[in-house]
C-alpha positions as CSV (number, residue, x, y, z in Angstrom):
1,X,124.3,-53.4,72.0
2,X,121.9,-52.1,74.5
3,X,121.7,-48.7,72.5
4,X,120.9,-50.8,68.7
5,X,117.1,-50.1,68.5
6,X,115.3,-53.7,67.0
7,X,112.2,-54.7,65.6
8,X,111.6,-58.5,66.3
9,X,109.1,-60.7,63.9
10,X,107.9,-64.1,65.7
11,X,105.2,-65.7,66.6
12,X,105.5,-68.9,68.4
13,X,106.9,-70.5,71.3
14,X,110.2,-71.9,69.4
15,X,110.6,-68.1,68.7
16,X,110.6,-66.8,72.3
17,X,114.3,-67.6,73.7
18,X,115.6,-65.5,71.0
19,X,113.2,-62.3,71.6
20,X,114.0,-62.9,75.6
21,X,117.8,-62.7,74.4
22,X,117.5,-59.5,72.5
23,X,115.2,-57.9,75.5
24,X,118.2,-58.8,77.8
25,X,121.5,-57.1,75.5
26,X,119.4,-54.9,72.8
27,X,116.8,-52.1,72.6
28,X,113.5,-53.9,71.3
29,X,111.4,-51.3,70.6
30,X,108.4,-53.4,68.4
31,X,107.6,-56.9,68.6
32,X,105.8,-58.1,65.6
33,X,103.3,-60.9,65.2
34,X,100.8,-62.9,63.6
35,X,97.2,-61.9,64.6
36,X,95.2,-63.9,67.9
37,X,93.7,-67.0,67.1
38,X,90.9,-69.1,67.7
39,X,92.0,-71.8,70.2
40,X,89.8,-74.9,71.5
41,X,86.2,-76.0,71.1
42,X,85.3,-72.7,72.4
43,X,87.2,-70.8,69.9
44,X,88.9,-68.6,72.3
45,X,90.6,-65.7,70.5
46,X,94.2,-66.4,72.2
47,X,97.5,-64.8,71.6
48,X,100.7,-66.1,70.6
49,X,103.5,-67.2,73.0
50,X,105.8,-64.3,71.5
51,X,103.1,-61.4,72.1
52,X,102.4,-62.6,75.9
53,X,106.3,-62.5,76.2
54,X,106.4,-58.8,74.7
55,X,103.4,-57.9,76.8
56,X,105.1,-58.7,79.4
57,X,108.0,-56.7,79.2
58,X,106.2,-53.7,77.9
59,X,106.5,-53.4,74.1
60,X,104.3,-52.6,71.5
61,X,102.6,-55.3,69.3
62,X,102.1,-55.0,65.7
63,X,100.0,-57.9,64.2
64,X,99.4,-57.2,60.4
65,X,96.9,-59.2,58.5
66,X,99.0,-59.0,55.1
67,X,102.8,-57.4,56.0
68,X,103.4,-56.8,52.1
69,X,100.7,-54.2,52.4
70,X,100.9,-52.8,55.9
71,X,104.4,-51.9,57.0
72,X,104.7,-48.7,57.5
73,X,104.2,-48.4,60.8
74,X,106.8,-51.0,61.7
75,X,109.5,-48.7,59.5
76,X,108.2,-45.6,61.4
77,X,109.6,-47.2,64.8
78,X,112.8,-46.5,63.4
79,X,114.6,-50.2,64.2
80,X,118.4,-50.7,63.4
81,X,117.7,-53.5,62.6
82,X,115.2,-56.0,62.2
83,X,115.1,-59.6,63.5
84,X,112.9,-62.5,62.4
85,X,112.0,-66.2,63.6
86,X,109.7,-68.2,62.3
87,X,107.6,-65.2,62.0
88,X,104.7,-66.8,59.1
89,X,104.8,-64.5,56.4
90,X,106.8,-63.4,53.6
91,X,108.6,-59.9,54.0
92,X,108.5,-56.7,51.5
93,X,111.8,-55.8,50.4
94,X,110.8,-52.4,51.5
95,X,110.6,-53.7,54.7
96,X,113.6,-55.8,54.6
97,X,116.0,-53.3,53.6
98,X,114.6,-50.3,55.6
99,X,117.0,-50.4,58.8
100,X,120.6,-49.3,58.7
101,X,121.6,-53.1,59.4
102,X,118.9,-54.9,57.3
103,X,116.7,-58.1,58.3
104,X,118.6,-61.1,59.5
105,X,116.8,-64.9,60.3
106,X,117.4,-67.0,62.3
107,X,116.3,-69.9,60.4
108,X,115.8,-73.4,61.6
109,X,118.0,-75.6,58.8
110,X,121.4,-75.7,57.5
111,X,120.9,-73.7,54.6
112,X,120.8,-74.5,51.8
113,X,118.5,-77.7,52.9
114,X,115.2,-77.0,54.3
115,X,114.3,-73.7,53.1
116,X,111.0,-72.5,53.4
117,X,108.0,-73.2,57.0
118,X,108.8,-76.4,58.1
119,X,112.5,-77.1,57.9
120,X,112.7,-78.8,61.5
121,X,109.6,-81.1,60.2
122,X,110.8,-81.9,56.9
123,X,114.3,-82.6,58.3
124,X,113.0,-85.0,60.9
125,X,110.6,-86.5,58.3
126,X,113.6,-87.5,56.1
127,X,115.4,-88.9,58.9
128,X,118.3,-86.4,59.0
129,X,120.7,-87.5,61.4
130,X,122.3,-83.6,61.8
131,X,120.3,-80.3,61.9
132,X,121.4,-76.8,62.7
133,X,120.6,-73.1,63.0
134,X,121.5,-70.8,60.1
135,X,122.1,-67.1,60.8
136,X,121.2,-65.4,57.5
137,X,120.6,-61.8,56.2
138,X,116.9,-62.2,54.4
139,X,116.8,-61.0,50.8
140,X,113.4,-61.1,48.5
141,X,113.7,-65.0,47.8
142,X,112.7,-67.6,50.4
143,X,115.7,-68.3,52.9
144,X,117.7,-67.5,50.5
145,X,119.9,-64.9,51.7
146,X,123.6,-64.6,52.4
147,X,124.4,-67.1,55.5
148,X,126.3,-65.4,58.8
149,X,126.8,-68.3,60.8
150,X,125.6,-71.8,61.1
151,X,125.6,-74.4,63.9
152,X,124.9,-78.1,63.9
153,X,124.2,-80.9,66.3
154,X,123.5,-84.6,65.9
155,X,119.7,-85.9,66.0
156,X,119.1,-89.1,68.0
157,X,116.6,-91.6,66.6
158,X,113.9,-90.6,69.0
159,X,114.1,-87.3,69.0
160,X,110.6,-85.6,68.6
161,X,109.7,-82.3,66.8
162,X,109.2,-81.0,70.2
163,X,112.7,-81.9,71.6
164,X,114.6,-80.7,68.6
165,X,112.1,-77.4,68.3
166,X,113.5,-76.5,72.0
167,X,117.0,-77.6,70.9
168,X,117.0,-75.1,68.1
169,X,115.4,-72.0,69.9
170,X,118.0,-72.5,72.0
171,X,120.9,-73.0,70.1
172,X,119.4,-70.0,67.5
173,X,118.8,-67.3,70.3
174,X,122.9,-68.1,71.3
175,X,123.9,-68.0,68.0
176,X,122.7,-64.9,67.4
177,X,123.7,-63.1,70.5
178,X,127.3,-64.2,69.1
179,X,127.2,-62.8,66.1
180,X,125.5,-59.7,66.7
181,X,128.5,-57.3,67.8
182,X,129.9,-58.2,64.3
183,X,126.4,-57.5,62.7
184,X,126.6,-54.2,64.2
185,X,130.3,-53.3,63.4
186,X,129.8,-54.6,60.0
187,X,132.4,-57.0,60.1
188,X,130.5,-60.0,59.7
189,X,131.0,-62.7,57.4
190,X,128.6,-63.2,53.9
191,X,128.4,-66.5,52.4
192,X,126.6,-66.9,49.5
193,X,124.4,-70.0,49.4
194,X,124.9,-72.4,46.7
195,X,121.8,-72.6,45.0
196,X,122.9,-76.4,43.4
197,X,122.3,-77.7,47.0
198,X,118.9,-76.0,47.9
199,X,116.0,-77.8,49.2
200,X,113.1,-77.3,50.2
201,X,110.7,-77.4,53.3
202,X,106.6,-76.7,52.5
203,X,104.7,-75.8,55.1
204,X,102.6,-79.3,56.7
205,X,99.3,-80.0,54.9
206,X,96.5,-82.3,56.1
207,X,97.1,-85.0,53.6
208,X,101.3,-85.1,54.7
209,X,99.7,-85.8,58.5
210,X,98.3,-89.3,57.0
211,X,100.6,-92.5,58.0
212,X,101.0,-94.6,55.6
213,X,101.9,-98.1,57.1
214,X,102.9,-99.6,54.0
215,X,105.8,-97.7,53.8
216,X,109.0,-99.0,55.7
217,X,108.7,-99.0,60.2
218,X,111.6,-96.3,59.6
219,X,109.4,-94.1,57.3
220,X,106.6,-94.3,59.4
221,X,108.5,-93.9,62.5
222,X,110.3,-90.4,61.5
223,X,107.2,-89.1,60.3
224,X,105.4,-89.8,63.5
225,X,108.3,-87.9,66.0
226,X,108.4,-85.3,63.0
227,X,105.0,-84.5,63.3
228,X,104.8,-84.7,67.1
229,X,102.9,-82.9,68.8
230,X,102.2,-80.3,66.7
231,X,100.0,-81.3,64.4
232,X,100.3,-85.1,64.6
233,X,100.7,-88.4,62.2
234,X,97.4,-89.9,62.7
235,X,95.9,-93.3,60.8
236,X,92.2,-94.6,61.0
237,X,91.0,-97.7,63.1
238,X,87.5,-98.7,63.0
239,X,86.4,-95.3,61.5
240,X,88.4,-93.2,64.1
241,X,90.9,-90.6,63.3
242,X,93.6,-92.0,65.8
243,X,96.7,-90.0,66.7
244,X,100.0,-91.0,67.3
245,X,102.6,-89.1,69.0
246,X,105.2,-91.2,70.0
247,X,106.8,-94.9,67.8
248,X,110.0,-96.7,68.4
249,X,112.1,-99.5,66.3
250,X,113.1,-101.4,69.5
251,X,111.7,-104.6,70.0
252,X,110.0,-105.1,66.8
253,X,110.0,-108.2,64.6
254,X,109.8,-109.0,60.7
255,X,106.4,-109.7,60.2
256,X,104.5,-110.8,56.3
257,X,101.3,-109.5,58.2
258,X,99.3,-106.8,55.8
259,X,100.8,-103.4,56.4
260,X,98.8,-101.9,59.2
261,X,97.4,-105.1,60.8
262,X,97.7,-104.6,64.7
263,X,100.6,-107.9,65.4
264,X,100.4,-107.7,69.0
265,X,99.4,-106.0,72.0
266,X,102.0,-105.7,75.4
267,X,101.1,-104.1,78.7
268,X,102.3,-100.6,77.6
269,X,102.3,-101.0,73.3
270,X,100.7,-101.7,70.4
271,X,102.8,-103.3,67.6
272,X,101.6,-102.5,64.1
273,X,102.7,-103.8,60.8
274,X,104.6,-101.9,58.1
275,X,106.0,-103.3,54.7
276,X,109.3,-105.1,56.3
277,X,108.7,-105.3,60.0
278,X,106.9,-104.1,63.0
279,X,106.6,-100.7,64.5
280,X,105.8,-100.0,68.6
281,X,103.5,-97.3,69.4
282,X,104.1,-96.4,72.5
283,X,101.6,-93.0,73.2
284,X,98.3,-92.2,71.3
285,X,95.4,-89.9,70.8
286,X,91.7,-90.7,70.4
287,X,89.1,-88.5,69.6
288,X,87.9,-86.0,72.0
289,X,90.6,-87.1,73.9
290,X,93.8,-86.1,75.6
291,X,97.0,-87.7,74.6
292,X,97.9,-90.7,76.8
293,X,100.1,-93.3,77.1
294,X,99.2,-96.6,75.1
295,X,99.1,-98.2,78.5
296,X,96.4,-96.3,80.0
297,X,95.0,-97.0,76.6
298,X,94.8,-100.4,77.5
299,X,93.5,-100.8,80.7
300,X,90.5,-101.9,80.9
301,X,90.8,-103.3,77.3
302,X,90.3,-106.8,76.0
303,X,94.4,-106.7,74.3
304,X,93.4,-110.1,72.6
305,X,90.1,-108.3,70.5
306,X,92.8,-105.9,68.8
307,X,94.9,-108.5,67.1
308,X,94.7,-108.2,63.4
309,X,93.1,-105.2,63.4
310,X,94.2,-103.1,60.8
311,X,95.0,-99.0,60.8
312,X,94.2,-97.3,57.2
């Protein structure tokens, strides 16, 4: 495959094992990104993990503003293809079709479910016990396109966007190595999706980052692991945007206590209320602040002045 010329579209870190795959068995001749961004207080123009990687090993960087009006110069490096992972925009079919071998995704749901920016959130959100990788040829719709190969494993209770994310990077860049040789002979398999079992995945807003305690501990649970680290479930106490990264179910009790009423306070957790029990938070972030555990939190810390206080 090392003679297959291919244009890779990614842009961060969950991206990289599969560009580092294609570097090692294929010709990537562009890497294509989103533009730098502002990082930090000091708004430090920074690029993404996948253009440090191409960097690295040499390649050229395109980072278009708007892709459906500047792609031209990514069809003028002549790919055979074109690979994409979470890459952040939506593709031109001029673009898409251009290469002798078309665009194929590696897309982070089972498709049908999930489609669309934040499949691995959403998914983890809803408490899916199973998630995959789909292989996919991209066509004009969103994730829509004819499915390759796909690849499940199960999801543990406590399993953080962070620990699937690497999970799936993983699993997608291996994935794809295996079915490349038959992209490339053409002798792949095309499934079509069935469009009666789509669902979809919307990228994170602000207001989806809220927790709401006075749904179920489960609710609130999934969306705090789903969301963790990056962006991160937060709820207010005493006027303070609070962050929580990390919950669990164990060792929590029924409790009639309003939802969102702090229950009680251990040497490493907080136990808050939600509509038909308790939920332990176990690692936090205050304003200004690093994340760190709930018992560094605490030290130092009357426990006893938190009881009954309530998150909103």
């Amino acid at each position: 495959m090392k003679d297959k010329r291919v244009v890779f579209m990614g842009t961060p870190q969950y991206s990289v094992p599969v560009l580092e795959m294609l570097i090692d068995n294929t010709n990537v001749v562009g890497v294509v990104t989103q533009p730098d961004k502002e990082v930090g207080r000091k708004r430090v123009l920074t690029p993404c993990p996948v253009k440090e990687v191409a960097i690295t090993n040499d390649i050229p960087v395109l980072s278009p503003n708007k892709i459906r009006e500047d792609y031209q110069s990514i069809i003028d490096l002549e790919p055979d293809i074109i690979i994409t992972c979470a890459y952040g925009q939506i593709i031109p079919e001029e673009l898409i079709y251009a290469p002798e071998y078309d665009t194929v995704n590696v897309h982070a749901s089972l498709l049908p479910q999930y489609r669309g920016g934040a499949p691995i959130q959403r998914a983890i959100m809803n408490g899916e016990e199973e998630m995959g990788i789909t292989i996919m040829y991209t066509d004009k719709g969103m994730d829509s396109g004819d499915i390759i190969k796909k690849e499940s494993f199960k999801v543990d209770i406590d399993d953080t966007y962070d620990i699937i994310s690497e999970k799936m990077s993983k699993l997608g860049a291996n994935l794809l190595k295996e079915v490349l040789p038959s992209i490339f002979d053409k002798t792949c398999q095309r499934i079509k999706q069935d469009d009666n079992n789509k669902t979809y995945a919307p990228v994170i807003k602000r207001e989806d980052e809220h927790i709401d305690f006075n749904d179920t501990a489960l609710n609130v649970h999934n969306k705090i692991r789903g969301l963790s680290s990056i962006p991160g479930a937060y709820a207010v106490l005493e006027e303070k945007n609070i962050k929580i990264f990390q919950s669990s179910l164990n060792d929590c009790e029924e409790t009639d206590k309003v939802p969102g009423t702090i229950t009680r306070v251990t040497k490493d957790s907080i136990f808050v209320a939600c509509n038909d029990s308790e939920l332990k938070i176990i690692k936090i972030q205050l304003p200004g602040k690093k994340p760190m555990l709930v018992k560094d939190y605490l030290n130092g810390i009357k426990k006893e002045e938190l009881i009954n206080k309530k998150f909103s």
